[in-house]
C-alpha positions in Angstrom: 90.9 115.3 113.6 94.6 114.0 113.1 95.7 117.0 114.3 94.1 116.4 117.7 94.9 113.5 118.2 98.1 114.1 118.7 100.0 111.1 116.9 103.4 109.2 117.8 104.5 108.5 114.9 103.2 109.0 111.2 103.6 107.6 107.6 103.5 109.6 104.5 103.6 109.5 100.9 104.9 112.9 100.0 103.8 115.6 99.3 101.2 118.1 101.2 100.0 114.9 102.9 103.6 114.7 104.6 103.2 118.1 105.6 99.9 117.4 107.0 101.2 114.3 108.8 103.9 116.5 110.0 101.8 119.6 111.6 99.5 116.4 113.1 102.4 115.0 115.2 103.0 115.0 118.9 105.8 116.0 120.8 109.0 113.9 119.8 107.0 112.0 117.4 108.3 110.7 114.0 107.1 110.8 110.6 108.3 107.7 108.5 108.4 108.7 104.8 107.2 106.2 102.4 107.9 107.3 98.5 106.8 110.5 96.5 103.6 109.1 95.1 101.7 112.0 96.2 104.4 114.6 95.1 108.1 115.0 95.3 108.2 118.6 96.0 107.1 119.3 99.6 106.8 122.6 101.9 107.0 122.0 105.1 106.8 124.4 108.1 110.1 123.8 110.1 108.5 125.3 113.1 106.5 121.6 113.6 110.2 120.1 113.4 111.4 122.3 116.3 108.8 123.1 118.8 107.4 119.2 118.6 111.4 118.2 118.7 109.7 115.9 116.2 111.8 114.1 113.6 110.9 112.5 109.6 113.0 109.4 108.7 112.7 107.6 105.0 112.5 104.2 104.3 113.8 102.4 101.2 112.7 98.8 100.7 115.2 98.3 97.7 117.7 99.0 100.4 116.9 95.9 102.9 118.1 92.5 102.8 116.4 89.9 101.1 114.3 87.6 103.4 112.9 91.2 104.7 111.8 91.2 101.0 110.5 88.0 101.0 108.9 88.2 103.8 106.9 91.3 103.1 105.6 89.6 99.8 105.0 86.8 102.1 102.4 89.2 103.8 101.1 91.2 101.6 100.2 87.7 99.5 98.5 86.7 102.4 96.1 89.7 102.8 95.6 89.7 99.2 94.3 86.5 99.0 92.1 86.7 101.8 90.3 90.2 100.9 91.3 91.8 104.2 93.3 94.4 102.0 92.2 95.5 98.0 94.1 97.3 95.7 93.1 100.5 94.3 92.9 100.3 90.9 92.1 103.5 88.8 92.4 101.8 85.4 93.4 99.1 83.4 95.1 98.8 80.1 95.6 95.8 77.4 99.7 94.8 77.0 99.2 96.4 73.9 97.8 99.6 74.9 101.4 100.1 77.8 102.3 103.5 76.2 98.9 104.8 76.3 98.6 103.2 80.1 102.0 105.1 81.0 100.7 108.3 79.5 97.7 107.9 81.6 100.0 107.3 84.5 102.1 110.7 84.2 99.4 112.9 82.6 96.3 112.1 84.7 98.2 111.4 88.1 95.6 109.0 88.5 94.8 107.8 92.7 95.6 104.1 92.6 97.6 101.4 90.5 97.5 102.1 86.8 
């Protein structure tokens, strides 16, 4: 369905979803890449790069200034509170359980927050 819709611009986590995102693209659109949680190894066939003259740009928000920071938290905060966006949480672990949690994190590749 993406892919017929044709999209302007698209955001991706990594892996084959970026590729995905990619082939789902219209003509000059962008792909905005957001992190590696879904893999940091990617394949990606260049031939949706050229013929869509499309283009992927990444996006760091250790890198921007401050008050961008704060006002993302700002934001998010807000939707939080109000239950227009939840979490996903795939597990929870006591303080005293943190190296079994981070185990669970690398081993299981768990979809959502650990």
């Amino acid at each position: 369905m993406a892919r017929a819709l044709g999209a302007k611009h698209a955001i991706s986590s990594g892996g084959e979803v970026l590729s995905e995102a990619l082939g789902a693209l219209a003509l000059g659109g962008s792909l905005t890449k957001l992190g590696y949680s879904a893999g940091r190894q990617i394949t990606i066939d260049v031939t949706d790069l050229i013929w869509k003259r499309a283009s992927i740009k990444s996006f760091s928000l250790f890198a921007q200034p401050q008050i961008l920071w704060s006002e993302a938290w700002k934001a998010i905060i807000s939707l939080l509170n109000s239950g227009a966006i939840k979490p996903i949480v795939a597990k929870t672990f006591p303080l005293a359980e943190a190296a079994d949690a981070l185990r669970y994190l690398v081993e299981g590749r768990p979809f959502g927050r650990v």
